[in-house]
C-alpha positions in Angstrom: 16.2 -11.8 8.3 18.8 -14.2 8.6 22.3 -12.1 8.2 22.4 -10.1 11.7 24.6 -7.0 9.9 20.8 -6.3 8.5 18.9 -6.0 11.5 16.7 -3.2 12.1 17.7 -0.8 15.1 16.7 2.1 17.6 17.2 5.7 16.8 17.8 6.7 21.3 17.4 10.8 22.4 20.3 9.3 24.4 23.1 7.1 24.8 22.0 4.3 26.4 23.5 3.2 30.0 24.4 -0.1 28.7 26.3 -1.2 25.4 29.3 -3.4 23.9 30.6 -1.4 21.4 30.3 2.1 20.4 30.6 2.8 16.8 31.1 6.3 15.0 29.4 6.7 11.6 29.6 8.9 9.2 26.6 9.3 6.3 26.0 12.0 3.0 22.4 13.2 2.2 23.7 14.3 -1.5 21.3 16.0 -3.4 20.9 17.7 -7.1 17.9 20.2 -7.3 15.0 18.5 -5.0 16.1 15.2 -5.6 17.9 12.8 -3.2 20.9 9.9 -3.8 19.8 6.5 -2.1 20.4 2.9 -2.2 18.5 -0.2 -1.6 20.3 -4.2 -1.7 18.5 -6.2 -3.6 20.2 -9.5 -2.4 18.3 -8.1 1.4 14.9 -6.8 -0.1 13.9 -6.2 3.6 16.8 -3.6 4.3 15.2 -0.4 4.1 16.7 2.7 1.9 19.5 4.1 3.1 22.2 6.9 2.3 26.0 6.5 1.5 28.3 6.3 4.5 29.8 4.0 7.2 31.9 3.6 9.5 34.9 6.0 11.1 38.3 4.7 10.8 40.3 4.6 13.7 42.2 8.1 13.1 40.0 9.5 11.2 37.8 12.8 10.5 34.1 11.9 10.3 34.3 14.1 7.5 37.2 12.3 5.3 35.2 9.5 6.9 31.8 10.6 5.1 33.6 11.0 1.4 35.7 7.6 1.8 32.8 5.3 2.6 30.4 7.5 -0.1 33.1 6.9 -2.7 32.8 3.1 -1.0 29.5 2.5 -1.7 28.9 4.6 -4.8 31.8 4.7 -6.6 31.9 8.3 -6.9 33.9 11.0 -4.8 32.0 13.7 -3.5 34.1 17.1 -3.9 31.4 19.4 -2.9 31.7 20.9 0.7 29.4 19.0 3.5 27.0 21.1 5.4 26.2 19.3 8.3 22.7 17.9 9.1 22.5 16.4 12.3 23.3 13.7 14.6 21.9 10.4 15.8 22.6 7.7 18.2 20.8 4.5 17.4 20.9 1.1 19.0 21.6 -2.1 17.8 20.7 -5.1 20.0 21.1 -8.1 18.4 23.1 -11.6 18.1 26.0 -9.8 17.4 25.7 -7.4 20.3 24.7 -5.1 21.6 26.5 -1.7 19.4 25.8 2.0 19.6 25.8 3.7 16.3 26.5 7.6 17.1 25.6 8.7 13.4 27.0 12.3 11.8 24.7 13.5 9.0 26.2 15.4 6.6 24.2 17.2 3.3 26.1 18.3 0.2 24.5 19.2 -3.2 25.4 19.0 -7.1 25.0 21.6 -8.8 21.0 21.3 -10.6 21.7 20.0 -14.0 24.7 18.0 -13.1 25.5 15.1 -15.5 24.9 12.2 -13.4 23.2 8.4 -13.8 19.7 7.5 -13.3 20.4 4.4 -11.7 23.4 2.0 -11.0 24.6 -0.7 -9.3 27.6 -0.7 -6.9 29.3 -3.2 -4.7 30.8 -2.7 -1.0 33.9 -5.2 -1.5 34.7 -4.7 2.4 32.0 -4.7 4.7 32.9 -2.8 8.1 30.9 -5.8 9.9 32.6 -8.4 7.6 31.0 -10.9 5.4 30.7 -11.0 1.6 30.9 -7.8 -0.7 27.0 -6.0 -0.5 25.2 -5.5 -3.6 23.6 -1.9 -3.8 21.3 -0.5 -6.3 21.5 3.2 -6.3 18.9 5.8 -7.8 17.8 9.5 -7.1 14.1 10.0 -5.3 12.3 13.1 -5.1 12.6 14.4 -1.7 8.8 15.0 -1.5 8.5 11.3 -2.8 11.0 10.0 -0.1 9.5 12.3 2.8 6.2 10.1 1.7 7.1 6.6 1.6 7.7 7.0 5.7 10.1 5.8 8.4 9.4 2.2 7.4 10.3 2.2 4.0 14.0 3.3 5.2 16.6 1.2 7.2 16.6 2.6 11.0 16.9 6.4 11.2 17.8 7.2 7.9 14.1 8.8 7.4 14.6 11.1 10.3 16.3 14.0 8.9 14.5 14.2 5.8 12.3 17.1 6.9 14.9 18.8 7.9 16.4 18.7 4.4 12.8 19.5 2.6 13.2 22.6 4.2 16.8 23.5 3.3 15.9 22.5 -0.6 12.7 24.6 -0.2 10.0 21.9 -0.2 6.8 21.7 -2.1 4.0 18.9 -1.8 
């Protein structure tokens, strides 16, 4: 993978002793019945899926953090209230350094019959790590389906809470 904003991390149980930049995030699991809002870029087929969300403003709530970048990378605003997930801190150490992501998960959910799209594509005009606009293809997945394709189908971490959120939408396999 040649553009280094793209390389795969380390999801850490702690914050490592060592790092150049710390970096808050801020990320929306939204979901309508049992199924789940991700996005793949097809111009960087080896990026795993991944969920709306990005980086925390200087300033800001991770919360008004969450619905900016979502609306960001979507195009949408999220009105619903955000329940939160979880938390992760994952390591990035690569040529552009070595960054702590300490990730807040947020889930919210549209109400089960919602009028919504299939499938669209969105671009991210500003980049937090700079660069050219990103190209996104969004879609909904079954959570069942996602919870199957495993870790490596999904850019670092974003896999990890997906159990958790099986359970809150009452999963069935």
């Amino acid at each position: 993978m040649s553009d280094p904003r793209f390389f795969e991390g380390t999801v850490c149980e702690r914050l490592p002793e060592r790092f150049d930049r710390l970096k808050h995030k801020a990320y929306i699991y939204l979901t309508c019945g049992r199924e789940l809002l991700v996005f793949r870029q097809p111009d960087q087929p080896e990026v795993g899926l991944q969920v709306p969300g990005g980086t925390v403003d200087p300033g800001e709530s991770h919360l008004i953090a969450a619905r900016r970048e979502f609306r960001e990378e979507t195009g949408l605003a999220v009105t619903q209230a955000l329940d939160m997930l979880g938390e992760q801190t994952v390591l990035f150490d690569n040529a552009m350094g070595r960054d702590i992501h300490a990730r807040r998960l947020y889930h919210a959910r549209l109400r089960e019959g919602a009028a919504r799209r299939a499938r669209w594509e969105h671009f991210e005009m500003t980049p937090s790590a700079g660069g050219d606009p990103i190209r996104f293809e969004l879609f909904w997945i079954d959570i069942s389906e996602a919870l199957a394709l495993g870790s490596r189908r999904f850019f670092t971490g974003f896999h990890a809470p997906l159990a958790e959120l099986g359970r809150r939408l009452g999963r069935t396999s």
